[in-house]
NUVODREN-255190 format. One record per residue (C-alpha): residue in three letters; x, y, z. Coordinates in nm, 3 decimals, padded with zeros to 5 digits. Layout:
BEGIN
+-----+---------+---------+---------+
! res !       u !       v !       w !
+-----+---------+---------+---------+
! ALA !       X !       Y !       Z !
...
+-----+---------+---------+---------+
***
This chain:
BEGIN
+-----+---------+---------+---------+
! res !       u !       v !       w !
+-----+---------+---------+---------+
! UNK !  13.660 ! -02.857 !  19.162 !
! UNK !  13.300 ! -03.035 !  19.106 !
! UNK !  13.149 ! -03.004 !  18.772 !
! UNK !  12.765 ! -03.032 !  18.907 !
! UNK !  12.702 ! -02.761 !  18.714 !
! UNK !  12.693 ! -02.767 !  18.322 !
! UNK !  12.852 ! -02.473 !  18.140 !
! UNK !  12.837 ! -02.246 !  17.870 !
! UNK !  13.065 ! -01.963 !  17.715 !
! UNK !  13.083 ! -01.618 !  17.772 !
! UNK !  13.003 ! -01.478 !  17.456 !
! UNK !  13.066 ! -01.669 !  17.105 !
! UNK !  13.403 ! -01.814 !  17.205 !
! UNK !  13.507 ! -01.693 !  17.555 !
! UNK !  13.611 ! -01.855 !  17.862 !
! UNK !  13.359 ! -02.158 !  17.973 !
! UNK !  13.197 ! -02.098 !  18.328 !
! UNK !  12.884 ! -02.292 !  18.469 !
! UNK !  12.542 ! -02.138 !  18.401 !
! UNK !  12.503 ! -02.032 !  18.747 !
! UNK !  12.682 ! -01.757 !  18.872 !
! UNK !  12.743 ! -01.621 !  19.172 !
! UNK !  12.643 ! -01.216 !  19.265 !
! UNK !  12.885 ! -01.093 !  19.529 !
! UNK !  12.761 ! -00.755 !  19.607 !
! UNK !  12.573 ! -00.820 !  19.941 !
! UNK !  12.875 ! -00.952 !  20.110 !
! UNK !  12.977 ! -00.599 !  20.171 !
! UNK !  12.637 ! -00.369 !  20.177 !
! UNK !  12.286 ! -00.307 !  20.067 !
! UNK !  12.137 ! -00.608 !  20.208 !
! UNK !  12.229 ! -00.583 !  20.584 !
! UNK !  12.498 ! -00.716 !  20.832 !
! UNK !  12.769 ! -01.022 !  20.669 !
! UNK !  12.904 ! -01.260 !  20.854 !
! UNK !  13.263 ! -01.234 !  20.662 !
! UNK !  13.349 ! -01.610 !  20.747 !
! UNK !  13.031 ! -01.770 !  20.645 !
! UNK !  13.060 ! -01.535 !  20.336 !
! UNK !  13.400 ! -01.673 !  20.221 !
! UNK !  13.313 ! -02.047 !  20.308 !
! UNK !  13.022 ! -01.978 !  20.070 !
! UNK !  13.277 ! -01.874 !  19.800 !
! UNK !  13.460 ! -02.206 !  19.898 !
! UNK !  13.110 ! -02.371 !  19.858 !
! UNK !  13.007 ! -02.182 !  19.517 !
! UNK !  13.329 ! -02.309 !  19.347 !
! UNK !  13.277 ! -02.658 !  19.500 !
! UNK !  12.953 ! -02.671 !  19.341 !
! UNK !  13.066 ! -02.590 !  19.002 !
! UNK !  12.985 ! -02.239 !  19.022 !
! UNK !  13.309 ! -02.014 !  18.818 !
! UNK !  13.197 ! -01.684 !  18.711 !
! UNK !  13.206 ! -01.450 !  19.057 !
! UNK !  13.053 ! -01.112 !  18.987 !
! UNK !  13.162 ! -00.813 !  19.171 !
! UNK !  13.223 ! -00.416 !  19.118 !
! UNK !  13.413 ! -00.140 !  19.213 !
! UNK !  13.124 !  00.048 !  19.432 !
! UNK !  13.023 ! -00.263 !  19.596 !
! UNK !  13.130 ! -00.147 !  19.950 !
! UNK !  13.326 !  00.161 !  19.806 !
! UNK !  13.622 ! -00.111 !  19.694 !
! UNK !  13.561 ! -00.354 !  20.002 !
! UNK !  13.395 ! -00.659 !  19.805 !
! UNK !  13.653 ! -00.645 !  19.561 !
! UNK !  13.923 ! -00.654 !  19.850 !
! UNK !  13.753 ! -00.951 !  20.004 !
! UNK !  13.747 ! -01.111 !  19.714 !
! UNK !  14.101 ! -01.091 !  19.630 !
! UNK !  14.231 ! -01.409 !  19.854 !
! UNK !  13.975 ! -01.647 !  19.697 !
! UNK !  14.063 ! -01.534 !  19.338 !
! UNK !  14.422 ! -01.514 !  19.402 !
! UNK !  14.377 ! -01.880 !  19.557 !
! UNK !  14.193 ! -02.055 !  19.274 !
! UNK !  14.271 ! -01.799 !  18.975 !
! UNK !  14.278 ! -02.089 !  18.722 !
! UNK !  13.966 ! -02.185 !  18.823 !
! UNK !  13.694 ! -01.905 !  18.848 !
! UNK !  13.618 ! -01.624 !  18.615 !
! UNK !  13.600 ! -01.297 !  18.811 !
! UNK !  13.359 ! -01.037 !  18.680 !
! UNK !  13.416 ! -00.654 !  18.814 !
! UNK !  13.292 ! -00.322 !  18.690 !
! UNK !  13.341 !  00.051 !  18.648 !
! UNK !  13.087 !  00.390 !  18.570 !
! UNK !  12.900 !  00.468 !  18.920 !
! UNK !  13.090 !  00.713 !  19.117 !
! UNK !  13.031 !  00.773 !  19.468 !
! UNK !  13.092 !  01.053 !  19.709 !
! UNK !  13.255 !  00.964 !  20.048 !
! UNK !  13.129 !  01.295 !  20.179 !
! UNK !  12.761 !  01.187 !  20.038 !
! UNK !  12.702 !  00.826 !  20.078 !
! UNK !  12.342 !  00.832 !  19.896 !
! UNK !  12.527 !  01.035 !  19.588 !
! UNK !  12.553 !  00.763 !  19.273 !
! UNK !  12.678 !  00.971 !  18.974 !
! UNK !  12.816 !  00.831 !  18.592 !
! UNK !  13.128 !  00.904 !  18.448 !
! UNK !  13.246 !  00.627 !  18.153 !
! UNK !  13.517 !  00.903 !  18.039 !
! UNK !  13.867 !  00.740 !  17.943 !
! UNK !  14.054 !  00.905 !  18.166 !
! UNK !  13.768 !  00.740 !  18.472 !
! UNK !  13.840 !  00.431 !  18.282 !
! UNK !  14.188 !  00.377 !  18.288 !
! UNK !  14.189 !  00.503 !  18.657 !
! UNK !  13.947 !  00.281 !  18.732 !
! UNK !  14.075 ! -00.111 !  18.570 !
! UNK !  14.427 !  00.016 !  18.772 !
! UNK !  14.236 !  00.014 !  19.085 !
! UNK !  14.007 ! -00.287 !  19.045 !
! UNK !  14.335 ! -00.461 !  18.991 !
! UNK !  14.496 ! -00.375 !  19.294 !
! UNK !  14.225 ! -00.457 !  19.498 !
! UNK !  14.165 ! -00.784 !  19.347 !
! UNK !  14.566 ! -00.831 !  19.339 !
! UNK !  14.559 ! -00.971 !  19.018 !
! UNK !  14.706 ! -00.889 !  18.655 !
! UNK !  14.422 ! -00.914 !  18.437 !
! UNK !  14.044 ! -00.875 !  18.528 !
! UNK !  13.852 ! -01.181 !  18.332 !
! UNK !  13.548 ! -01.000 !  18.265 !
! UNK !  13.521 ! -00.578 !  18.270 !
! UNK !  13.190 ! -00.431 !  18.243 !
! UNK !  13.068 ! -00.074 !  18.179 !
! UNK !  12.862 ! -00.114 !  18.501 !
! UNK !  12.599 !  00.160 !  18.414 !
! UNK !  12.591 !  00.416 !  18.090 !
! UNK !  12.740 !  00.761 !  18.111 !
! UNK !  12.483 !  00.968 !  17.842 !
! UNK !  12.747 !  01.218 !  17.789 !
! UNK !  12.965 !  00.942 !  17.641 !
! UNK !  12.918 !  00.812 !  17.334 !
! UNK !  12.876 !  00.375 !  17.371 !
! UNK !  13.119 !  00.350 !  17.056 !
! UNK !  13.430 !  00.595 !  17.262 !
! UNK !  13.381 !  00.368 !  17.565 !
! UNK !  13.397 !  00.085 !  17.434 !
! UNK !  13.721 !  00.227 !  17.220 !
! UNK !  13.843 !  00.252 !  17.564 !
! UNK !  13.791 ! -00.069 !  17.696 !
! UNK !  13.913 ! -00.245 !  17.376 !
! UNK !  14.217 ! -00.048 !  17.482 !
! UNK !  14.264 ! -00.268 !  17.827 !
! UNK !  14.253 ! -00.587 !  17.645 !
! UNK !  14.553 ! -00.477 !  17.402 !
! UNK !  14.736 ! -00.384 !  17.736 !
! UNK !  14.662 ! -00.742 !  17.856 !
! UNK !  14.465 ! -00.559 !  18.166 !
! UNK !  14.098 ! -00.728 !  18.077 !
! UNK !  14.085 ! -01.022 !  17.901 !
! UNK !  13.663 ! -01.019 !  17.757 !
! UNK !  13.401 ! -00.712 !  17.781 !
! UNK !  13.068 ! -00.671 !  17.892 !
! UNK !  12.786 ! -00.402 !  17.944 !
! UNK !  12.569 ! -00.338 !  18.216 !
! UNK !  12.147 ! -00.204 !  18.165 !
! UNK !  12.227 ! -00.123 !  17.789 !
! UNK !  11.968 ! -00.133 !  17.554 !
! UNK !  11.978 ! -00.343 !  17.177 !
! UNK !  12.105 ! -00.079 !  16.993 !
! UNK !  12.384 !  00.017 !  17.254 !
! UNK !  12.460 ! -00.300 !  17.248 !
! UNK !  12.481 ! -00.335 !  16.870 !
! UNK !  12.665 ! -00.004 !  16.840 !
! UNK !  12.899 ! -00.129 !  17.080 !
! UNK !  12.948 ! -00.452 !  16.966 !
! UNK !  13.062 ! -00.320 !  16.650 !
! UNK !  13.404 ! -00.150 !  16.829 !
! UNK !  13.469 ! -00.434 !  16.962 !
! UNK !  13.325 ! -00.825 !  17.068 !
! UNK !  13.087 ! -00.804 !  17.373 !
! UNK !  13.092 ! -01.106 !  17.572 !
! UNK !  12.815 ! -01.062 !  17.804 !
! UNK !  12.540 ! -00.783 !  17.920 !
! UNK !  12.458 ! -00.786 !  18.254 !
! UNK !  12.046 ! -00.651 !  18.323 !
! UNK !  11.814 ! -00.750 !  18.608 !
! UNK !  11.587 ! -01.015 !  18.473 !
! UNK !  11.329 ! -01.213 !  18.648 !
! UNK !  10.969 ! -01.295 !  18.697 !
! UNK !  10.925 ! -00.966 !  18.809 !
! UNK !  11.138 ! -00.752 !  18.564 !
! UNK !  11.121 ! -00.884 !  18.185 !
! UNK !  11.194 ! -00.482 !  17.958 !
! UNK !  11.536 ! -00.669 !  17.879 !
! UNK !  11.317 ! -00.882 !  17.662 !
! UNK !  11.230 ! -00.599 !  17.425 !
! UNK !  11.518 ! -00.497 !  17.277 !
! UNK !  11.841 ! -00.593 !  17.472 !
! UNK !  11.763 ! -01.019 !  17.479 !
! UNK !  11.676 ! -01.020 !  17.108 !
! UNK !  12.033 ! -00.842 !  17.001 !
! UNK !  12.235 ! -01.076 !  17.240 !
! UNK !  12.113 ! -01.347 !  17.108 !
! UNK !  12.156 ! -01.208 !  16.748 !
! UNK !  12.539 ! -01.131 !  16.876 !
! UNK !  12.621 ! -01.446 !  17.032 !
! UNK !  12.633 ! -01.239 !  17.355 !
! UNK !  12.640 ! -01.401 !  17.676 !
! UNK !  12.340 ! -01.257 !  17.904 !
! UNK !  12.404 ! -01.245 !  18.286 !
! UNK !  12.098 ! -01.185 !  18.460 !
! UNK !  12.109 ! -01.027 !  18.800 !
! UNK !  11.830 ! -00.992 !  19.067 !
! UNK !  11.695 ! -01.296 !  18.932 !
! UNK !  11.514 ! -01.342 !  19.222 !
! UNK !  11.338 ! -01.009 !  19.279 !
! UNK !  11.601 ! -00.896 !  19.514 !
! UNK !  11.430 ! -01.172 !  19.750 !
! UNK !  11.083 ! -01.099 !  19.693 !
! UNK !  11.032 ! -01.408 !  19.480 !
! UNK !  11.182 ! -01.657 !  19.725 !
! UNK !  10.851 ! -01.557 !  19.987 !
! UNK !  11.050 ! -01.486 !  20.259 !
! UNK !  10.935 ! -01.184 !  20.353 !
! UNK !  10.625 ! -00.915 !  20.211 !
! UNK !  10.758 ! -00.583 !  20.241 !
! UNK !  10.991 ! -00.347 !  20.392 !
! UNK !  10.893 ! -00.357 !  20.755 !
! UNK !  11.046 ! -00.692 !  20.761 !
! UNK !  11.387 ! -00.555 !  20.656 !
! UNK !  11.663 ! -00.450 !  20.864 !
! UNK !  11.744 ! -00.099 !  20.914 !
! UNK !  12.014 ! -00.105 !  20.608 !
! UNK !  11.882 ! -00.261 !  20.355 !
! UNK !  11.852 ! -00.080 !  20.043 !
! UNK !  11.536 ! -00.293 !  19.953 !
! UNK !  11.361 ! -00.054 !  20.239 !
! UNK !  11.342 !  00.246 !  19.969 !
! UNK !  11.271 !  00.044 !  19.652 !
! UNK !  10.932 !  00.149 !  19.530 !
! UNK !  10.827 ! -00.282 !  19.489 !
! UNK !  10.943 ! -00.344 !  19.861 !
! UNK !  10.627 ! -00.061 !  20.036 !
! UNK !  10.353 !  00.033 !  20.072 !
! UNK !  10.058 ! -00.106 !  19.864 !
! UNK !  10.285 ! -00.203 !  19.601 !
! UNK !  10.449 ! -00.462 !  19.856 !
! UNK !  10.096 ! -00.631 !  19.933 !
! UNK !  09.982 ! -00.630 !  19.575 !
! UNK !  10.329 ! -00.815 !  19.466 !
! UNK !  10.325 ! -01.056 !  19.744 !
! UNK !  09.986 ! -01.194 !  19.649 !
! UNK !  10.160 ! -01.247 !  19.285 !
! UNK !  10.362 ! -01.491 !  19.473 !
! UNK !  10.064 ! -01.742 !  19.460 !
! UNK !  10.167 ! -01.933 !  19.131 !
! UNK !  10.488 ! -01.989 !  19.209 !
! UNK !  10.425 ! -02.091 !  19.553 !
! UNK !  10.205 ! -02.345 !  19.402 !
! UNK !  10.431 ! -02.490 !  19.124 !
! UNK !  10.708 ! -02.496 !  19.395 !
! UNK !  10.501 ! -02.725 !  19.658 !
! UNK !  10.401 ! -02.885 !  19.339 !
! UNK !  10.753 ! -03.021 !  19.294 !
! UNK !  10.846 ! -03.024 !  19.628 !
! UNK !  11.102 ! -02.742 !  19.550 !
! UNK !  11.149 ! -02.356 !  19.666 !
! UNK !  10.990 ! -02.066 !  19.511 !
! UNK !  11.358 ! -01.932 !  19.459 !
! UNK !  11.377 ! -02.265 !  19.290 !
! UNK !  11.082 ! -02.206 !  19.030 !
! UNK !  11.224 ! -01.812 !  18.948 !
! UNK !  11.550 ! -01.938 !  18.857 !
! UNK !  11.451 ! -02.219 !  18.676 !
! UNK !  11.234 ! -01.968 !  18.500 !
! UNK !  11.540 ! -01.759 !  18.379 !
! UNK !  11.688 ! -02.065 !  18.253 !
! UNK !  11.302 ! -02.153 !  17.991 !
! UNK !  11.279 ! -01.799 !  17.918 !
! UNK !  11.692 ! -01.776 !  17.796 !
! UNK !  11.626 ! -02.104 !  17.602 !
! UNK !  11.318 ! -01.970 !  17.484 !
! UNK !  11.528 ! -01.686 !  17.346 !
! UNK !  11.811 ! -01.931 !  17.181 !
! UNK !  12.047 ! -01.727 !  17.371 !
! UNK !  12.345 ! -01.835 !  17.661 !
! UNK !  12.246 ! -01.762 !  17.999 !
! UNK !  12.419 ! -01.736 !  18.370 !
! UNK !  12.225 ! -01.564 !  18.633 !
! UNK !  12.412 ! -01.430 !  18.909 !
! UNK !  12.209 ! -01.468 !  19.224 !
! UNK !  12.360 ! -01.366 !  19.577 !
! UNK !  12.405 ! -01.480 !  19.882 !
! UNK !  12.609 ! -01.524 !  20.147 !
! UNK !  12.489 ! -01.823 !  20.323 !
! UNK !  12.614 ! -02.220 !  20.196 !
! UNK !  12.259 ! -02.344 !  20.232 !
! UNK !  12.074 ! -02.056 !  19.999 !
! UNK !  12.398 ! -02.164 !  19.758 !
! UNK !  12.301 ! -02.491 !  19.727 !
! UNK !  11.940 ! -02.469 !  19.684 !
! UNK !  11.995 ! -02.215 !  19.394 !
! UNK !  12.281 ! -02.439 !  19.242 !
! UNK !  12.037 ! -02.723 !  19.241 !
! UNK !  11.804 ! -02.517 !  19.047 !
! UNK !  11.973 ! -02.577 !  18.729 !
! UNK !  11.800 ! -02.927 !  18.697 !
! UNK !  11.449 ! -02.828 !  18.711 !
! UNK !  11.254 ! -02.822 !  18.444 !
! UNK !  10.885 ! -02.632 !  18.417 !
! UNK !  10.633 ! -02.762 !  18.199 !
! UNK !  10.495 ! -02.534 !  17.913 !
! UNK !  10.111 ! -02.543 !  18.149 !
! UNK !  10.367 ! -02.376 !  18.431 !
! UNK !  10.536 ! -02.123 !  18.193 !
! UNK !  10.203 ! -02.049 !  18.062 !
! UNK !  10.098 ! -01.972 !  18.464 !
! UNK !  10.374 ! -01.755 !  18.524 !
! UNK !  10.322 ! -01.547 !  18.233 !
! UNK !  10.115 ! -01.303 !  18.337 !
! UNK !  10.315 ! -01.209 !  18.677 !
! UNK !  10.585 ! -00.941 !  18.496 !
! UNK !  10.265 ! -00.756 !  18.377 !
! UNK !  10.117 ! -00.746 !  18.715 !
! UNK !  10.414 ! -00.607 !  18.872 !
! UNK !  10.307 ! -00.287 !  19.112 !
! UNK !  10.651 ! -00.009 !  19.126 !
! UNK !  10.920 !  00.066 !  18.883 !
! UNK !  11.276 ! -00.178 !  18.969 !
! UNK !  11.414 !  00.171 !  19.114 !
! UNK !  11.222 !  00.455 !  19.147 !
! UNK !  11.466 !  00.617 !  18.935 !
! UNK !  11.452 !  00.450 !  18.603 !
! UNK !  11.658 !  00.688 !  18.380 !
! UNK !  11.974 !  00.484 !  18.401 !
! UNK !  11.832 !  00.169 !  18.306 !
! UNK !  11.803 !  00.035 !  17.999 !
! UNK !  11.421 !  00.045 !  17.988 !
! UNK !  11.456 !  00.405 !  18.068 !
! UNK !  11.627 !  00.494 !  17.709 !
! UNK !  11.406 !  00.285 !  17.474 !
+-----+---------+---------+---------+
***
């Protein structure tokens, strides 16, 4: 396994993966078609490259990414960190139905199902994947501090939570990493949920930290996407609010030509100033299924921006036209 990448730990003293991830999700929906062999040679690729922690979910193809997944982990389990989640139900009968249930009973039922797909005995990194409000943080957590007695999990991590969950949480048990979408486009983490991880020692996994594509310029809005994409009913992806976030784009498309790097590039490397600006650990998780997009977002881990750039990209977040979903009440900016 390469070591291009350098690392960092999840959480104070957890397992050391490189600070690039790897999202898995769109390997089995949401963002069109997969080709299922370029897809795992990409996973070959990822880990080639230095790339460890491989971030998945139970509702990520109702249980079919964590299935594919399960011959590459099984393959190289001393290698990689595998990341999976629980807490968004679906309904077979109701495809568009995403409900939240972080009960222990869902729990337990849940971590024994994870690891049979993933055919492994212990899950490296088990996050509450969204917050049930009918739960109290501190009783799920209880829970999940209950699969790492069992030897099921071995580190937990939460998912859109905001400072104080994460606090209140943290004090059941040790949080090793929250995973929240973070990018030039979406900075609310910064309020109150980047501030407490770094006052935790908590690990923060950004995902979406390219826009969900819109900050790589490769397309302008929804028309552009095929005909199952989920992008095609985000509120930033149509309409006016498309056309008013594309012309955003402009700065970034300029620092990028600047040094003869991709806009994709600049975003990423933007994660990386903003976490350091922060004095916290960072590994953003972006996806892809392609060996070429891999690389190019690998390599991003050696750019640097200069404060004049950071100072130019400032502004974008504030700029942004459209909520990240149009329903915002499970997020974490949605409870402060």
């Amino acid at each position: 396994m390469s070591t291009t990448l350098p690392t960092t730990t999840l959480g104070a003293d957890g397992r050391r993966v490189g600070i690039q991830g790897l999202g898995c999700m769109g390997i089995s929906e949401f963002y069109g078609d997969s080709d299922l062999a370029e897809s795992r040679a990409t996973l070959e690729h990822a880990l080639e490259l230095g790339v460890t922690l491989f971030d998945t979910a139970d509702i990520y193809g109702s249980g079919h990414n964590e299935e594919f997944l399960s011959g590459f982990v099984r393959e190289h389990r001393d290698e990689l960190v595998i990341a999976t989640k629980f807490g968004i139900v679906r309904k077979a009968d109701d495809p568009a139905f995403r409900g939240f249930d972080n009960s222990p009973e869902y729990i337990r039922g849940a971590v024994d199902a994870s690891l049979r797909r993933l055919g492994v005995d212990t899950i490296d990194l088990y996050y509450m994947h969204r917050r049930d409000p009918a739960v109290p943080i501190e009783d799920t957590v209880a829970t999940m501090a209950e699969l790492v007695t069992a030897g099921k999990v071995r580190a937990l991590g939460l998912s859109e939570v905001t400072g104080d969950e994460l606090r209140a949480a943290h004090a059941v048990h040790p949080i090793a990493a929250v995973q929240s979408e973070w990018s030039l486009f979406s900075r609310d983490v910064e309020r109150t949920a980047v501030p407490a991880a770094a006052e935790l020692g908590v690990t923060f996994v950004p995902y979406s930290p390219l826009g969900r594509g819109f900050l790589t310029g490769a397309f302008s809005n929804a028309d552009s996407l095929g005909g199952n994409d989920f992008r095609q009913r985000m509120p930033r992806f149509t309409g006016a609010n498309a056309e008013r976030n594309a012309e955003l784009l402009a700065p970034l498309a300029a620092i990028a030509q600047a040094h003869g790097i991709t806009q994709a590039q600049v975003a990423l490397a933007w994660v990386h100033a903003r976490a350091e600006a922060h004095g916290l650990a960072v590994v953003p998780i972006p996806g892809t299924r392609k060996r070429g997009r891999l690389a190019e977002n690998v390599a991003a881990a050696g750019v640097r921006l200069s404060d004049d750039e950071l100072a130019t990209l400032e502004p974008i977040a504030g700029q942004v036209a459209g909520p990240r979903y149009a329903d915002m009440s499970f997020t974490s900016a949605g409870r402060e």
